[in-house]
C-alpha positions in Angstrom: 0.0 0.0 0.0 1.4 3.2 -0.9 0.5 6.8 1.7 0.8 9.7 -0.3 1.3 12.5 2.6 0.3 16.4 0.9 1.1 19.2 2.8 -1.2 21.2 3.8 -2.6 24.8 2.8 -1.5 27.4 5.0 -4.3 29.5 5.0 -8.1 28.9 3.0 -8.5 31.3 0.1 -12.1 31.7 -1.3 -11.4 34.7 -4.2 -10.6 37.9 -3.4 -12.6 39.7 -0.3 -15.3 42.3 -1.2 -17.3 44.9 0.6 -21.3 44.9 -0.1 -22.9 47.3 2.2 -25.0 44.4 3.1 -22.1 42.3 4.7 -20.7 45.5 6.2 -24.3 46.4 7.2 -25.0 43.0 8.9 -22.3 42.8 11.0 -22.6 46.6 12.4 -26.0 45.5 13.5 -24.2 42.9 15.1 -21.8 44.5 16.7 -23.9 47.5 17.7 -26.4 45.0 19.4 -23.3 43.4 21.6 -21.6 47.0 22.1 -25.5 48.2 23.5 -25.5 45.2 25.8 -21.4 45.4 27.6 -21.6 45.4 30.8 -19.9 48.8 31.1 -22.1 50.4 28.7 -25.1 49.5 30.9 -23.6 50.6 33.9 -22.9 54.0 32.1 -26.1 54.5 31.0 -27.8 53.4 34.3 -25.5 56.1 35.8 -26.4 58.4 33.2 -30.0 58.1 33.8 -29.3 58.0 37.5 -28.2 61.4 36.8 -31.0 63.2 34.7 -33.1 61.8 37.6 -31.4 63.2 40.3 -30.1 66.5 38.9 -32.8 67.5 36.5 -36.0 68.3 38.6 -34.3 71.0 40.5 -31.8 72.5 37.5 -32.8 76.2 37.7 -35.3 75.9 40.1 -37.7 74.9 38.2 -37.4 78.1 35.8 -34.7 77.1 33.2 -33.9 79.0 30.4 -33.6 76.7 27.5 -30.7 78.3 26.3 -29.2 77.0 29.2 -31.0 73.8 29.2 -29.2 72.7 26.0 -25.7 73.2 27.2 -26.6 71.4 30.4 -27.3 68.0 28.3 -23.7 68.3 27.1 -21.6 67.0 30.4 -23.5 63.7 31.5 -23.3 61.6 28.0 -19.5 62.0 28.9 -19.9 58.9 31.2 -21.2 56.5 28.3 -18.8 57.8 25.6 -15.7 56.3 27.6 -17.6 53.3 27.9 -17.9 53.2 24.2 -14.3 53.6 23.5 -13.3 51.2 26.4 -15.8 48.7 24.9 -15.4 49.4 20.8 -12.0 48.9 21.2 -12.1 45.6 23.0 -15.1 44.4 20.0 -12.4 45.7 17.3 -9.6 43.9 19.0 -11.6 40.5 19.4 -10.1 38.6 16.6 -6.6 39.5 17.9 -6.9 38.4 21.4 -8.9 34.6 20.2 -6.5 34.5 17.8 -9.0 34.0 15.2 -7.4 36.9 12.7 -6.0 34.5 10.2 -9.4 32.8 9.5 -11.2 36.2 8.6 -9.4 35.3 5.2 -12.8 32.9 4.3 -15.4 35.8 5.1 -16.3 38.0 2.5 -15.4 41.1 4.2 -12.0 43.0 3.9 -9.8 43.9 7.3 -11.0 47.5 6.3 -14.6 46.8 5.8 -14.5 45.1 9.4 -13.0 48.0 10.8 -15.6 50.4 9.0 -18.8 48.0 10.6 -17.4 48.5 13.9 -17.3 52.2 13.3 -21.0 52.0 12.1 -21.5 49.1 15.3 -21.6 53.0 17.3 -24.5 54.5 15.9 -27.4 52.5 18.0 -25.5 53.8 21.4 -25.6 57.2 20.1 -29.2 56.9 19.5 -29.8 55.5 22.9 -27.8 58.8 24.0 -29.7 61.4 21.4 -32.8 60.0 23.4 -31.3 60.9 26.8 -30.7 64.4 25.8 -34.1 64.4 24.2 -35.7 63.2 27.6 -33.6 65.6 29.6 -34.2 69.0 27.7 -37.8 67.5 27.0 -38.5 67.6 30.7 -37.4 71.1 30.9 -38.6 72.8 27.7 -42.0 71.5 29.2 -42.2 73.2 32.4 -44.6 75.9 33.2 -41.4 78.1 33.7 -39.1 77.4 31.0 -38.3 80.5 29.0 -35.8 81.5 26.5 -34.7 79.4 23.1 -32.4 76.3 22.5 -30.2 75.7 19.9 -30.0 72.1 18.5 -26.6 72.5 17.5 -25.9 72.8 21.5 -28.4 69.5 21.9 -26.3 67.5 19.5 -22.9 67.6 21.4 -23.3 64.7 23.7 -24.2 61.9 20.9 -21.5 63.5 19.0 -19.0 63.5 22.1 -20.1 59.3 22.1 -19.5 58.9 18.3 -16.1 60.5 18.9 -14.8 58.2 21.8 -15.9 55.4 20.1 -14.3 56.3 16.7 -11.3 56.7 18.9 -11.6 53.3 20.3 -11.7 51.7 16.9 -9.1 54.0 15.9 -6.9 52.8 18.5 -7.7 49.0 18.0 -6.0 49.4 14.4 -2.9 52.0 15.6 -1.8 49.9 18.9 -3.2 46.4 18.9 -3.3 46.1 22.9 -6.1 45.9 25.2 -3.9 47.9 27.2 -4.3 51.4 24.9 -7.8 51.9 25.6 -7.9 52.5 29.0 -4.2 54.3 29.3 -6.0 56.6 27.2 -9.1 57.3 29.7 -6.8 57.9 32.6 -4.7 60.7 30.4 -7.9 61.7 29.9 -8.8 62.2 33.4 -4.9 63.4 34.5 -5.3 66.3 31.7 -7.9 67.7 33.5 -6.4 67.5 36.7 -3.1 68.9 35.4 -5.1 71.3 33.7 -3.8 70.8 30.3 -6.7 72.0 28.4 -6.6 74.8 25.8 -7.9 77.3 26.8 -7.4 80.2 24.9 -8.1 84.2 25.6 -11.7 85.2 26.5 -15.0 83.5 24.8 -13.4 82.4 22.0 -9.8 80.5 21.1 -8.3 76.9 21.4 -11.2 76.5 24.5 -13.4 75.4 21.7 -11.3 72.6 20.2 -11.9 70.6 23.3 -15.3 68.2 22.3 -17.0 70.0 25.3 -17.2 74.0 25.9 -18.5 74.9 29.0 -19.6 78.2 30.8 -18.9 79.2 34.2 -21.7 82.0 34.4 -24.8 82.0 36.7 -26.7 84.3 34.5 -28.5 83.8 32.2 -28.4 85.9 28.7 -31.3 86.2 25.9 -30.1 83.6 23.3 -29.0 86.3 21.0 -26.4 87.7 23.0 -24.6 84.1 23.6 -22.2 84.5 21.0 -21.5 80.6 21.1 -20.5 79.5 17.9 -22.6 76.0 18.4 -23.2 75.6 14.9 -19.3 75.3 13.8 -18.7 73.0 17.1 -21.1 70.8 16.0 -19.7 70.6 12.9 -16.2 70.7 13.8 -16.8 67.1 15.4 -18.7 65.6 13.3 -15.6 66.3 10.8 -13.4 65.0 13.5 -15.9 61.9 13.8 -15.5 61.1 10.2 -11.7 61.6 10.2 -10.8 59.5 12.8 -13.9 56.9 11.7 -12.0 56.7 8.2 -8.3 56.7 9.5 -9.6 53.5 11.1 -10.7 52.1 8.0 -7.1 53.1 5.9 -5.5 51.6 8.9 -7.4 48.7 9.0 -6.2 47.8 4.8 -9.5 50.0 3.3 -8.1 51.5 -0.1 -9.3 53.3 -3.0 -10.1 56.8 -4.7 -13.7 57.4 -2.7 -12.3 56.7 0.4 -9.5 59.2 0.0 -11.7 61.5 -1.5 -14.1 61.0 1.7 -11.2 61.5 4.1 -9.9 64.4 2.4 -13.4 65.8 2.9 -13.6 65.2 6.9 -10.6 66.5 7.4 -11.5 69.7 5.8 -14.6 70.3 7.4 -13.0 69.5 10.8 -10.5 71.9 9.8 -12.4 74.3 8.2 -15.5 74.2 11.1 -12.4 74.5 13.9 -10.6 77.3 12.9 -13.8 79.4 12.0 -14.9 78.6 15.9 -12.0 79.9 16.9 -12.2 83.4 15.5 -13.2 86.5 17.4 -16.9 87.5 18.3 -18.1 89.5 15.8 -18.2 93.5 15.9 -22.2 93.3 15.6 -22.4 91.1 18.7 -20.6 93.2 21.2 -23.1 95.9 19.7 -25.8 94.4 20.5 -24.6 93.4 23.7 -23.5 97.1 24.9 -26.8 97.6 24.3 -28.6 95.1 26.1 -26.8 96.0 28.9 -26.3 99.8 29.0 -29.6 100.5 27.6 -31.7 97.7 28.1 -35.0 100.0 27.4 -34.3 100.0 24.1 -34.7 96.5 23.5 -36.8 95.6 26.3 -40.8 95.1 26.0 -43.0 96.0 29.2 -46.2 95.3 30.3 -48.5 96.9 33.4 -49.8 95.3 35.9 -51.4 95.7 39.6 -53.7 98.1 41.4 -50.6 100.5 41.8 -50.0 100.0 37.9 -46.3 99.1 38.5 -44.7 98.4 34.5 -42.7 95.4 33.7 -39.7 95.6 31.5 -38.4 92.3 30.5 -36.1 91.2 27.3 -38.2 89.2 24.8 -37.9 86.3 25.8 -38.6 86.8 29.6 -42.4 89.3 29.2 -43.8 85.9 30.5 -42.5 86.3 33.7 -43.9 89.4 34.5 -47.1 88.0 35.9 -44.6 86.0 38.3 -42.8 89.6 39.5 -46.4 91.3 40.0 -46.6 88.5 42.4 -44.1 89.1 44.8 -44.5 92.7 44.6 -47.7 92.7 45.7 -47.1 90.7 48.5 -44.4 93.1 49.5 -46.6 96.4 48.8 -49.4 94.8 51.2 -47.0 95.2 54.6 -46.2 98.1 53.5 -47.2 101.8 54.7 -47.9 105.2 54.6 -47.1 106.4 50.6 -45.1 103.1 49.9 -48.9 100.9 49.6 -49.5 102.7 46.3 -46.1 104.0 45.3 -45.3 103.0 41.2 -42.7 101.0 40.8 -40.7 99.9 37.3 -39.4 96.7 37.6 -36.7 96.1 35.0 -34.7 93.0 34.0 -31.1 93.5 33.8 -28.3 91.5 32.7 -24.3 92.3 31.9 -23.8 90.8 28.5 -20.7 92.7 27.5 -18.2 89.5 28.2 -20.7 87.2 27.4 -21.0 84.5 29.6 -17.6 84.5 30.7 -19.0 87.9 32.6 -20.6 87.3 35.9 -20.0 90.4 37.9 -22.4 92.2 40.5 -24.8 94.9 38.4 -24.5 98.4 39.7 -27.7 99.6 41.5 -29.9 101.5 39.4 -30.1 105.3 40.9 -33.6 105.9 38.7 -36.2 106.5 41.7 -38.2 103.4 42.4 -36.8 101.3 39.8 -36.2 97.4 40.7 -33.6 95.5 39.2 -35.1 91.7 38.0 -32.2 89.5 37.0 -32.9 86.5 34.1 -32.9 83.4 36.9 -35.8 82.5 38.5 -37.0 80.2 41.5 -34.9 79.1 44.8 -33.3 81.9 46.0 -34.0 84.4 43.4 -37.5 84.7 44.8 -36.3 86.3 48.3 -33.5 88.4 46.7 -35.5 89.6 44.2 -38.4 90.8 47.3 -35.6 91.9 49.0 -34.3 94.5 46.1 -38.5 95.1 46.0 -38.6 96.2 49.3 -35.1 98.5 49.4 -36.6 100.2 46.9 -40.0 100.6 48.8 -38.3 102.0 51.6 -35.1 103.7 50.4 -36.2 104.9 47.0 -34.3 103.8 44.6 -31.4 100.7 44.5 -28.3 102.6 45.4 -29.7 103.9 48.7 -31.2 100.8 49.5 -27.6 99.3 49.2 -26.2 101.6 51.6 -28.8 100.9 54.3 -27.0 100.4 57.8 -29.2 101.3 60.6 -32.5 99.6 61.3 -34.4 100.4 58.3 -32.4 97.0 57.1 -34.8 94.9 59.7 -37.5 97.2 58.4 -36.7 95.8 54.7 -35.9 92.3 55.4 -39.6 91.9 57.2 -41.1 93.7 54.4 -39.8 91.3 51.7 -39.7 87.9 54.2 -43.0 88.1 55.4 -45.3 86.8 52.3 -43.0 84.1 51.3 -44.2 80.4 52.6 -41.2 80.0 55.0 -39.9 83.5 56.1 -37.7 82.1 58.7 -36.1 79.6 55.8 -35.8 82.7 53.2 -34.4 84.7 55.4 -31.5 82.1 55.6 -31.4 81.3 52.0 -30.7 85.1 51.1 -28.3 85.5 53.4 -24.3 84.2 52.4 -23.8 82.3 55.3 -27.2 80.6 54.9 -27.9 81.3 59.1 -30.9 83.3 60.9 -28.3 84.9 63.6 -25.4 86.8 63.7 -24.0 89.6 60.9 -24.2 88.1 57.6 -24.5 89.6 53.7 -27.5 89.7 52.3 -27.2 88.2 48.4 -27.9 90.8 45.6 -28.1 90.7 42.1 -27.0 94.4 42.3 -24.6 95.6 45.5 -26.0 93.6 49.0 -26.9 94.5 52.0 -25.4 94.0 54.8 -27.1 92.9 58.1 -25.9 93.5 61.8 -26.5 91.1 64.3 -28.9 93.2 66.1 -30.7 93.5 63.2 -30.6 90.0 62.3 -32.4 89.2 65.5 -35.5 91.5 65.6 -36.2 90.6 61.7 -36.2 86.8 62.5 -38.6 87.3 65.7 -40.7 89.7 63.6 -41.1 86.6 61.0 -41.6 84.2 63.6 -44.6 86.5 65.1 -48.2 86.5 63.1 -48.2 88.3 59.8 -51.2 90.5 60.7 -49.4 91.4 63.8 -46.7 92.7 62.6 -48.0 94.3 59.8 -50.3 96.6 62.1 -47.1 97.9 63.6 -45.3 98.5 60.6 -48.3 100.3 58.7 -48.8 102.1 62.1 -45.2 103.4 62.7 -44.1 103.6 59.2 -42.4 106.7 58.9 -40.5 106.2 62.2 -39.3 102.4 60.9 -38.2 104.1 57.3 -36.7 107.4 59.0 -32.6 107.5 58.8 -30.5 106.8 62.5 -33.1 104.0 62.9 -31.5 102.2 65.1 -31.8 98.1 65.5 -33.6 98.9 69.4 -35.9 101.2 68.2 -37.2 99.3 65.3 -37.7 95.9 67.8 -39.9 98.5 70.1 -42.6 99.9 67.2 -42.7 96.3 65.9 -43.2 94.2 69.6 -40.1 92.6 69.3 -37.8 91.5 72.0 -34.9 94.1 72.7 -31.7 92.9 71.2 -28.9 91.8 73.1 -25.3 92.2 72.9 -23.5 96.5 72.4 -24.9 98.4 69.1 -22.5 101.0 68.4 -24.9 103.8 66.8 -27.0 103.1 64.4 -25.1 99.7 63.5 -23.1 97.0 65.3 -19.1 97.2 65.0 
């Protein structure tokens, strides 16, 4: 018997490998099913939800302004997008670490096709994020209180911030085969932060906005016009870096051919283009408009009268809803009132400082127009008592500046007047204050200059607010020119208003 002994092939070769958009299609699905159902990408997403559910309800308290809203969708999808590029780039590295490369040859995918369905495998994540973003800005553009305008270039940063990680990840997978690159990379990520090597550029514009995520520091809020965030460009700026790294990936990974180039060629353009227009300075027209918005805001401004004592409203277009909230408060503060103060006309006007845009988040200067009351743009929580508070200066010191130089015992006079109609005076009269306590010399918060508040005077306002409203408010219409007269002092004012004497040295007309 004769054994004929062949050697055998070294690897199966079944023609030439192609790319349908079927195959490639196929196995993105594939892939994007397993990348949805990691373990860390669930744990992301359950954190990210975690999240919206816990920080949401109270952004704003409950009065956002939209064009706020947007940019605070922006920070959370973070989370999930390094658990894409952790995860992506272990899927893209699979048939490396099994060992299993070599017997791709008999599939009719390319290496480069392969690579380009894991880059598709990210777009049912992303989804899953767009609809986070869309919950989470839903919820808020729905409230009874939500004002102002969105921009859904601002809305479409955190899928794109996922879409970039992942196109990293898969980028990675095909520059430094380890399992080991992925996650060096999220801790540099982390240390540049901490390190604080970020660009940052000069003012609202420069190398800040080549980071995937630009945000602002500033408590105000502006009218959406005055912004001066190029959102538009950012968006497009990463949606060009998307596609560049995305079809880096597939070169790397053996793709070839004129399209491709051509396509590459394009992204990288468009990031480069998009990058360096967001970079430039804020247009001439801008800061015009801004000047003024600030320095003039009647010009621009719409108002409205309301109230027995036909007090006007001036608010920037975006805010005239509000002004049924303002008529409000002031009439609760114009009911404790007395003597002229009861019926005394009052313009309320919003005002912002939207010269630095939102970089800018300085004090306002009182207004010295006579019984005008500054309103700032935020609403709800603690706005509510400053902005009674800046009601009830004006009530009793005429106009903002004066009110801010109040040291004697008109301030207890004030701080009743505004405290007293609020649900919880006792609580607002420690939310308004810096220190957040009800004894002792503290600052009272302003959205112009505060006052400050003795310890004298501290006490007899929080007995006042602790005694029956109708009580009180006898006294204070009863002795109202004594309680608003200058060299009040803190004594005095606890007599006319039955309040205990209070203790400790008052130097004058205010503690040392």
């Amino acid at each position: 018997m004769t054994t004929v002994v062949q050697e055998a092939p070294s690897e199966v070769t079944g023609g030439a490998p192609v790319r349908t958009p079927a195959a490639v299609l196929a196995l993105a699905l594939f892939e994007g099913r397993r990348l949805v159902l990691r373990a860390p990408v669930v744990v992301a997403f359950v954190g990210y939800v975690g999240w919206m559910v816990w920080r949401t309800p109270g952004f704003e308290g409950g009065f956002p302004a939209l064009q706020d809203a947007d940019r605070d969708t922006q920070a959370a999808p973070l989370l999930v997008a390094l658990a894409v590029l952790l995860c992506v780039n272990h899927a893209a590295l699979r048939s490396r670490r099994q060992d299993t490369e070599r017997l791709f040859s008999v599939l009719p995918l390319s290496p480069g096709a392969r690579t380009a369905a894991h880059a598709l495998s990210l777009l049912p994540v992303t989804g899953l994020t767009a609809l986070g973003v869309l919950g989470q800005f839903g919820y808020e553009a729905l409230r009874p209180g939500a004002v102002g305008t969105a921009s859904p270039a601002e809305l479409l940063v955190g899928p794109l911030v996922v879409l970039l990680f992942g196109a990293v990840g898969v980028l990675l997978a095909r520059l430094i085969p380890s399992v080991l690159a992925a996650p060096t990379v999220i801790v540099l990520f982390f240390a540049s932060f901490v390190v604080g090597v970020v660009p940052m550029g000069v003012g609202e514009r420069g190398t800040r906005w080549l980071v995937p995520i630009v945000g602002e520091s500033s408590s105000a809020a502006l009218p959406s016009d005055l912004l001066g965030r190029p959102a538009g460009w950012h968006a497009l700026y990463l949606v060009g870096l998307v596609l560049t790294l995305a079809l880096l990936a597939v070169v790397r990974g053996g793709g070839r051919g004129l399209p491709l180039a051509g396509a590459l060629a394009g992204a990288l353009a468009l990031a480069v283009t998009a990058g360096t227009v967001q970079t430039g300075a804020v247009p001439a027209d801008l800061r015009a408009a801004r000047a003024r918005a600030t320095l003039t805001p009647e010009k621009v401004q719409t108002c409205v009268t309301s109230g027995p004592a036909t007090t006007r409203y001036c608010a920037y277009p975006e805010w005239t809803s509000r002004a049924a909230t303002w008529a409000g408060i002031v009439g609760e503060v114009r009911a404790g009132a007395g003597g002229g103060a009861a019926d005394q006309r009052l313009v309320v006007r919003q005002r912002v400082e939207a010269r630095y845009g939102l970089d800018g988040d300085a004090a306002l200067t009182p207004a010295t127009v006579r019984h005008q009351v500054t309103a700032g743009t935020a609403w709800g929580g603690n706005r509510v008592p400053e902005f009674a508070v800046a009601v009830a200066g004006v009530l009793v010191a005429g106009d903002e500046r004066a009110a801010s130089r109040l040291c004697d015992g008109r301030v207890a006079t004030v701080m009743w007047l505004a405290l007293n109609g609020l649900p919880d005076p006792v609580r607002s009269l420690r939310d308004v204050r810096l220190d957040d306590s009800d004894s002792g010399s503290a600052i009272v918060v302003s959205r112009t200059d505060p006052l400050s508040m003795t310890a004298a005077q501290t006490a007899v306002v929080r007995d006042a607010l602790t005694r029956p409203r109708a009580e009180i408010a006898a006294k204070v219409k009863a002795n109202w020119s004594e309680l608003t007269a200058p060299k009040l002092t803190a004594a005095r004012a606890a007599t006319l208003l039955g309040t205990p004497a209070p203790k400790g040295k008052e130097a004058g007309t205010c503690d040392a």
